[in-house]
C-alpha positions in Angstrom: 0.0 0.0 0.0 1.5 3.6 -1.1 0.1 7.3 -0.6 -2.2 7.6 -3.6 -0.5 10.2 -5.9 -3.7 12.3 -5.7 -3.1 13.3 -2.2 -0.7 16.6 -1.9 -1.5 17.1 2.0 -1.8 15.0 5.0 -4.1 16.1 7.7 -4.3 14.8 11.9 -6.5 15.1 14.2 -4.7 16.0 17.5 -5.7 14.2 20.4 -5.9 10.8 20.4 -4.0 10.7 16.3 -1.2 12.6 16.6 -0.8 13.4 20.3 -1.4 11.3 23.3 -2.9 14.1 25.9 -5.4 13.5 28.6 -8.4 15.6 28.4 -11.1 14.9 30.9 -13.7 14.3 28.4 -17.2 13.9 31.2 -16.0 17.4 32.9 -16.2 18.5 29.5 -19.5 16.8 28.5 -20.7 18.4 32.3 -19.7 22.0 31.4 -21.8 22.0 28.6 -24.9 20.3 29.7 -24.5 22.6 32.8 -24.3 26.0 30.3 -27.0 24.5 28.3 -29.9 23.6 31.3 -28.6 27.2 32.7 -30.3 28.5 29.5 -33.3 27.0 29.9 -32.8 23.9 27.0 -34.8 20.8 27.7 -33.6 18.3 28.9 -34.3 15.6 26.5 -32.1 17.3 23.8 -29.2 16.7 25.8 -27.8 13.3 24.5 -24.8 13.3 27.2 -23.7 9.2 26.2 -23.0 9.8 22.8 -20.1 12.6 23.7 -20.1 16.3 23.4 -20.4 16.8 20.0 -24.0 15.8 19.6 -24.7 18.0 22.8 -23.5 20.9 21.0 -25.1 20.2 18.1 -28.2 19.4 19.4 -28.4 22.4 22.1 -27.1 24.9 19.9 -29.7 23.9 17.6 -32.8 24.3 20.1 -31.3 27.7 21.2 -30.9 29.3 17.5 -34.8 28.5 17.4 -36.1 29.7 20.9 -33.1 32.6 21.4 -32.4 35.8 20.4 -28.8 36.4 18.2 -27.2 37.7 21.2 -28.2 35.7 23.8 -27.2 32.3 21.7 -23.5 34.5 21.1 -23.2 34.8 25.1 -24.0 31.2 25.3 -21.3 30.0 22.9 -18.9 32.3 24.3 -19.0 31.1 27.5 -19.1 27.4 26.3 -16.0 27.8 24.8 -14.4 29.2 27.2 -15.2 26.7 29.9 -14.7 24.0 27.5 -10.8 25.4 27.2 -10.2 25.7 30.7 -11.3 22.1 31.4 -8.6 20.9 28.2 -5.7 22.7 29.9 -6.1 21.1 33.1 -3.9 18.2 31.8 -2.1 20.2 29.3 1.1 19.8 30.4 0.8 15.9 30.5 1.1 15.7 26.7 3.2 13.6 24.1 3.5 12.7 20.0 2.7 9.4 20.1 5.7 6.9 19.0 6.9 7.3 15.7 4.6 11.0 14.8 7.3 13.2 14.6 9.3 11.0 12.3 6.3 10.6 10.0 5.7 14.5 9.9 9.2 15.4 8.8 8.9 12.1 6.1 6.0 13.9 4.9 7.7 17.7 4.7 10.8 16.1 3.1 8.7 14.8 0.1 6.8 18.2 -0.3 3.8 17.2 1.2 1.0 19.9 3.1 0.7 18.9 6.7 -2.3 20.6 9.2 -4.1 19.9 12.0 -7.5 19.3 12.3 -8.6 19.4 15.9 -12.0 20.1 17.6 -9.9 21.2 20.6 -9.8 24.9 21.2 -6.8 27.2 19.8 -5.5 28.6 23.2 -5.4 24.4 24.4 -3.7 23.3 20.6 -1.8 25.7 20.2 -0.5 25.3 23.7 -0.1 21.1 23.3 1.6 21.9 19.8 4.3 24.6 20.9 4.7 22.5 24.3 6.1 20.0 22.2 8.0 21.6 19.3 5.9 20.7 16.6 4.1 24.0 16.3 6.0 25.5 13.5 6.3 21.9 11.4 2.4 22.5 10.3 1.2 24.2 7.6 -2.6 24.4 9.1 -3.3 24.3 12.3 -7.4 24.8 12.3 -9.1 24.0 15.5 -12.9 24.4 16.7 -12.9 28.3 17.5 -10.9 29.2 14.5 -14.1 29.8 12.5 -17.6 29.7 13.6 -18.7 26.7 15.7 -21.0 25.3 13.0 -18.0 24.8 10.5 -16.0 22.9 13.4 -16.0 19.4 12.8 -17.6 17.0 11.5 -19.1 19.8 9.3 -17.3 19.2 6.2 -16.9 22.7 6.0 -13.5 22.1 8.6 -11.7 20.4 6.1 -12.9 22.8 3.3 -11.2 25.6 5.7 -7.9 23.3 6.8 -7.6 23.1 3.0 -7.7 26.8 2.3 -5.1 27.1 4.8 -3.2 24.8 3.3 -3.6 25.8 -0.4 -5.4 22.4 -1.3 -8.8 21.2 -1.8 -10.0 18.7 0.7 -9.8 15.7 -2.4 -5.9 16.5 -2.2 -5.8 15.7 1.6 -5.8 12.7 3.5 -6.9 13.1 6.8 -5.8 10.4 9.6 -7.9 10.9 13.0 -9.6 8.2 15.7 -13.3 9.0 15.7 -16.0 8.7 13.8 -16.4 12.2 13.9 -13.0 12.5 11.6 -14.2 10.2 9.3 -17.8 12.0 8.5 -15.4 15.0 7.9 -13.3 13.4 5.3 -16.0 11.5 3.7 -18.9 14.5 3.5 -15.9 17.0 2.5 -14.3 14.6 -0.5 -11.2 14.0 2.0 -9.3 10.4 2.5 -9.6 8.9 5.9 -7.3 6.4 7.6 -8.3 5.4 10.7 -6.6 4.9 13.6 -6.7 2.9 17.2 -4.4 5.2 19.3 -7.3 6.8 20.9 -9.0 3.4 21.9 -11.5 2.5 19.2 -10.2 -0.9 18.4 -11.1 -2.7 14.6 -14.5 -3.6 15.3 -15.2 0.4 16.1 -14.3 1.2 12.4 -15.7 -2.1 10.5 -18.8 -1.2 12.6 -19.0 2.3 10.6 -18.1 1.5 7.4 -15.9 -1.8 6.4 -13.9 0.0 3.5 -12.4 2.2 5.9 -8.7 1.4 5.9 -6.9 0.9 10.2 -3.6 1.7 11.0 -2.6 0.7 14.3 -1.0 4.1 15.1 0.7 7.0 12.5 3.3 5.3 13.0 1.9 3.2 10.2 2.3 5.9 7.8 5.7 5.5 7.9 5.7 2.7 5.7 3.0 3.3 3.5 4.9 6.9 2.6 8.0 4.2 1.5 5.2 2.8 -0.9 
């Protein structure tokens, strides 16, 4: 298996792809449900087991119907912000998993586009990234307050902007992440996916979603498929 020549750019997820960090992901989930029952949204269209993407989603959907402009800006504002304080908590407890590093300057040697793709905030990427020394090897770095929250992912519209900053269309970029989140990004944006089991989704996860989706074990893996 080799890179397919169509791909000019190679995007990660952060967390649980390309870095092993340790975000508390229920305190998360709880800061939001908390913002969102503070402003008066029902309770059943909080969905807090399937993860905090859906709760956005969902919440953010009730409020643009039953709140003014303003009121929904406050809201997400303050989301944000407590959503960010609760992924620096661990910040400092942060790593490229085995054999990243190596694959990212593989990739820059042979003229590919790297970015990140993260739905982690900027002030906590940015952070993990520079913490690390990997900051300035990206071309992109796009997280989930870089443009409005309804283009973070999995709106396709977060690769279509991770490709703009990288001077590519999102068919010229395979993306690599560890949820199925990344992979309805790359598919409904014209992306490549490769999945990966770093961040604890095991075969069955992916095969489960889609069986043509191709599993590395880490990006590690990329190493050799760069060799061709």
């Amino acid at each position: 298996m080799a890179l397919s020549p169509e791909y000019k750019g190679i995007g990660f997820d952060m967390d649980g792809t390309f870095m092993r960090t340790h975000v508390d992901y229920l305190k998360l989930e709880k800061a939001v449900y908390e913002e969102f029952i503070a402003a008066g949204v029902p309770r059943p269209v909080i969905v807090l087991d399937n993860g905090v993407v859906e709760e956005v989603e969902s919440g953010m959907n009730w409020l643009n119907i039953n709140r003014d402009r303003k009121t929904v800006e406050g809201i997400r504002r303050r989301i944000g912000v407590r959503m960010t304080n609760v992924e620096l908590e661990d910040a400092g407890d942060s790593a490229p998993f085995e054999g990243a590093v190596e694959v990212l300057n593989m990739l820059k040697d042979r003229g590919y586009k790297v970015g990140i793709l993260t739905r982690g905030g900027k002030n906590y990427a940015h952070r993990i990234l520079k913490a690390n020394g990997v900051f300035d090897s990206f071309d992109a770095i796009v997280c989930r307050d870089s443009y409005p929250d309804e283009e973070a992912k999995p709106s396709p519209k977060a690769m279509e902007n991770l490709g703009r900053e990288m001077g590519l269309k999102p068919m010229e970029i395979l993306y690599i992440g560890d949820h199925a989140y990344d992979w309805m990004t790359a598919r409904d944006s014209g992306a490549g996916f490769y999945g990966v089991r770093t961040g604890g989704q095991g075969i069955r996860y992916w095969k489960d979603i889609d069986e043509r989706i191709e599993v590395l074990d880490s990006v590690k893996d990329l190493k050799d498929i760069i060799l061709g």
